[in-house]
C-alpha positions in Angstrom: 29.5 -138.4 -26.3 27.6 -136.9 -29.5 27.7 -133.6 -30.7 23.9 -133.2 -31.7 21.9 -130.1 -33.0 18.4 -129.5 -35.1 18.5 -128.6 -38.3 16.3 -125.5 -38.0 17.8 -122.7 -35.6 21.3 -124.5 -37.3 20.9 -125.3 -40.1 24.7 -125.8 -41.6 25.2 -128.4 -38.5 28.1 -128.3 -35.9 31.7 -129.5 -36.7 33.2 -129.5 -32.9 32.6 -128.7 -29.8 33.9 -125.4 -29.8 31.0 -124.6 -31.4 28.6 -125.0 -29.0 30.2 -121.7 -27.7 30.3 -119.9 -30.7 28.7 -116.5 -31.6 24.9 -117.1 -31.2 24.9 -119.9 -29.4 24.4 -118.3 -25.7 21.5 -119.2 -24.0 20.8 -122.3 -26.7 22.3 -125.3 -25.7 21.9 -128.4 -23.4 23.8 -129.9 -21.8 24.0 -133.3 -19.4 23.7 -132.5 -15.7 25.9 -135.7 -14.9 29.8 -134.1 -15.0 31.5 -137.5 -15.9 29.8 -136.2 -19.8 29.7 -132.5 -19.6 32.9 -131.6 -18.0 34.9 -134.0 -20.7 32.6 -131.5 -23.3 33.6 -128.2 -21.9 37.6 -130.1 -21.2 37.3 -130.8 -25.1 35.6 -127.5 -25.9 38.5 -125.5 -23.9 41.7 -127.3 -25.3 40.0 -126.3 -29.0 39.8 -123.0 -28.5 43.5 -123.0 -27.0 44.6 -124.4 -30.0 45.6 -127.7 -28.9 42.4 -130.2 -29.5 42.9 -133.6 -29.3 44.6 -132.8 -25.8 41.4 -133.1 -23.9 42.4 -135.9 -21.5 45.9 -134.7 -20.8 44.3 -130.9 -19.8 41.7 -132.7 -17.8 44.8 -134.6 -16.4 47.0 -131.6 -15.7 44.7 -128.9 -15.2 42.1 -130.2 -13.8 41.4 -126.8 -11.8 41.4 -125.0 -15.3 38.8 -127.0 -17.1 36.6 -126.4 -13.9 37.1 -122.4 -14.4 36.3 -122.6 -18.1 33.1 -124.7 -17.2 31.6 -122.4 -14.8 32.8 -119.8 -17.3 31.0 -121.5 -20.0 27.8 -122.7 -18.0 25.9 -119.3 -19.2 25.5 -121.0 -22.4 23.8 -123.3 -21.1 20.0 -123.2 -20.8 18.8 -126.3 -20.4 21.3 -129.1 -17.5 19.0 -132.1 -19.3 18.8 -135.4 -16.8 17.9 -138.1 -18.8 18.2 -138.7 -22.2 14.5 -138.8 -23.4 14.4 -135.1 -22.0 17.0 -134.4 -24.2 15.6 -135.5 -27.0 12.4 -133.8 -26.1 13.8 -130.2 -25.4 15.6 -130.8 -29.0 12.8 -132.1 -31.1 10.7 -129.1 -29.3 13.6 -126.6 -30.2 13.6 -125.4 -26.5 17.7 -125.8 -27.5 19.3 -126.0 -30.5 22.2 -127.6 -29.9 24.1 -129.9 -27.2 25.6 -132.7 -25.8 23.8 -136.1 -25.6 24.1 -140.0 -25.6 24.0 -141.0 -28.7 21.6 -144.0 -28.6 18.7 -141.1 -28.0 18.9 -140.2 -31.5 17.9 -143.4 -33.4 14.4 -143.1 -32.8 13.9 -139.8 -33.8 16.4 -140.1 -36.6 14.7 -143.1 -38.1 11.3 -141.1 -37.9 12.7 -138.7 -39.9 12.8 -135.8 -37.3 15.0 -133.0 -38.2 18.1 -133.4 -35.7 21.3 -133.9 -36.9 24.8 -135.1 -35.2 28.1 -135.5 -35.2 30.9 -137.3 -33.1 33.9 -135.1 -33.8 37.2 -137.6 -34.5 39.1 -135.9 -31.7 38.6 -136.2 -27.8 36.3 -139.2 -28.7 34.5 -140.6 -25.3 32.6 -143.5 -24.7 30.7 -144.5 -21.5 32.3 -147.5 -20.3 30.3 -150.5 -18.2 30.2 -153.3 -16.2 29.3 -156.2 -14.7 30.7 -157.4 -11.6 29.4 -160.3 -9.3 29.4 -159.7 -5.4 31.6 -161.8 -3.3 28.9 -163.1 -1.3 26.8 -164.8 -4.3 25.6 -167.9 -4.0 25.9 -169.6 -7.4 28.7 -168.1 -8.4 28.5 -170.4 -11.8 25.3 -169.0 -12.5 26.3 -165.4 -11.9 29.3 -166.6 -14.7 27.5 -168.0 -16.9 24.1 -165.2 -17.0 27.7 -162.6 -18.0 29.1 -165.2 -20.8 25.3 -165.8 -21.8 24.9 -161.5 -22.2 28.3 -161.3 -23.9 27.7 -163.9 -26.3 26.6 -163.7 -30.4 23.1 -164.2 -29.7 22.0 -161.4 -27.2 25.1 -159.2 -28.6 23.2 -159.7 -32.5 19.6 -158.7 -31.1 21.0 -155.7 -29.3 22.4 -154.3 -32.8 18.9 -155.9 -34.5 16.7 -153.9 -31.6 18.1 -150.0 -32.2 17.7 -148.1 -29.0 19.3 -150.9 -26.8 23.0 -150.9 -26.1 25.9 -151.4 -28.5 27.4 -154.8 -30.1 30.6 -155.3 -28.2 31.4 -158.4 -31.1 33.2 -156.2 -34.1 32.5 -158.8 -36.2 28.8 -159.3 -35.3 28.9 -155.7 -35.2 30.1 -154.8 -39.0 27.1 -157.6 -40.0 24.5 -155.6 -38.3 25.8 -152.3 -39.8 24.8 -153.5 -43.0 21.0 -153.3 -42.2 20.8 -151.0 -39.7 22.5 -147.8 -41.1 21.1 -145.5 -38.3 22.6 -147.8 -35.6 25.8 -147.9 -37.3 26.3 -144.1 -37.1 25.8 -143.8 -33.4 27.4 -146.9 -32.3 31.4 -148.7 -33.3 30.7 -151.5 -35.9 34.1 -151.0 -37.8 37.3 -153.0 -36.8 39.3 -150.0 -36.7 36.7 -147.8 -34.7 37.0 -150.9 -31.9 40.6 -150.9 -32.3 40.1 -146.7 -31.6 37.5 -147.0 -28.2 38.4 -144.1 -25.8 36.9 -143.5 -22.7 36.0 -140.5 -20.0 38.9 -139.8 -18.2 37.5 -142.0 -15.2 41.1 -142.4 -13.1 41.1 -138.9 -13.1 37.1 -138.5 -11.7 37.8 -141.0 -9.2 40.7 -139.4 -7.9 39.0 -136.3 -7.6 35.7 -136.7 -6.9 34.7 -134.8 -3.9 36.1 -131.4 -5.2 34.7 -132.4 -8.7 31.6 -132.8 -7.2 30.9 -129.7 -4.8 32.6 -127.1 -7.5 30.1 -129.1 -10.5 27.1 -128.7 -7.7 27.6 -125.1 -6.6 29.8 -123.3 -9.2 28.8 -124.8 -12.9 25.2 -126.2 -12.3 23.5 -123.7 -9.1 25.2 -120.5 -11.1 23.9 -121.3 -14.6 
């Protein structure tokens, strides 16, 4: 989850994510209509402006029915619920938005061109998407199925991911902190220190699973419908 902004309508940059919901920001930012993203931004927004950030998974945790308020609260700063993130990018470069929430892999491209965006990931309330592969019960070559998994995790696809920016991450740290060296831009969006894998946090998905019909009709109807 990256904090990302262009350089003209802000040009001093953003710091948090509070700041999305600053003075002047009102009618300026994007956001991501998926909640699993955007309701983590407005839960680490919220517990900021309480006083208390770093907190963001415990108030998602404990209040969940509060961070909902504060997002349909919060959704008239919104002007733009982006579905993808090439559209993101695209209302951004275009300054249809100045500021917002995005993945972070959108940026390299336009970063490496030179474009004027900037970004941030804010040390607290860090969240990363996490993925998987899984292999259906019913396969027929389980082996196969095994080995296609250990072939995708292994140095040689994990390197070329890191060498091709715009793919996925390096989930190696050491093959990671080799690729940082020659591809800076990479290295700001994605982990490639030992102590930033050591650090990996994730969207509070226990939480989403638990509660995902009410997340899901109150995200629908009161935050994305009323903004």
């Amino acid at each position: 989850m990256t904090l990302t902004w262009h350089n003209e309508p802000v040009p001093g940059g953003l710091k948090k994510w509070s700041d999305l919901f600053s003075d002047g920001m009102k009618g300026k930012i994007m956001l991501y209509n998926a909640f699993y993203m955007s309701l983590y931004t407005f839960a680490v927004a919220k517990v900021e402006m309480d006083g208390k950030p770093g907190t963001a998974k415990q108030e998602i945790t404990n209040n969940l029915d509060g961070v909902l308020q504060f997002a349909r609260q919060k959704s008239e700063w919104v002007k733009y619920w982006w579905p993808t993130t090439a559209d993101a990018v695209n209302a951004l470069q275009q300054k249809n938005v100045s500021a917002g929430n995005i993945h972070g892999n959108g940026l390299i491209t336009p970063l490496k061109a030179n474009q004027p965006v900037g970004f941030t990931v804010p040390d607290n309330d860090q969240a990363y998407v996490q993925l998987f592969f899984v292999v259906p019960k019913t396969t027929r070559n389980l082996e196969l199925a095994q080995a296609a998994i250990d072939l995708f995790a292994g140095p040689e696809i994990q390197r070329a991911f890191g060498e091709q920016p715009g793919q996925l991450s390096v989930n190696i740290p050491s093959i990671a902190a080799q690729v940082a060296t020659t591809q800076p831009v990479w290295a700001k969006v994605y982990p490639s220190q030992p102590n930033q894998f050591t650090n990996l946090s994730y969207y509070p998905y226990d939480v989403y699973d638990k509660n995902n019909d009410k997340i899901t009709k109150f995200w629908n109807s009161e935050v994305l419908r009323k903004s």
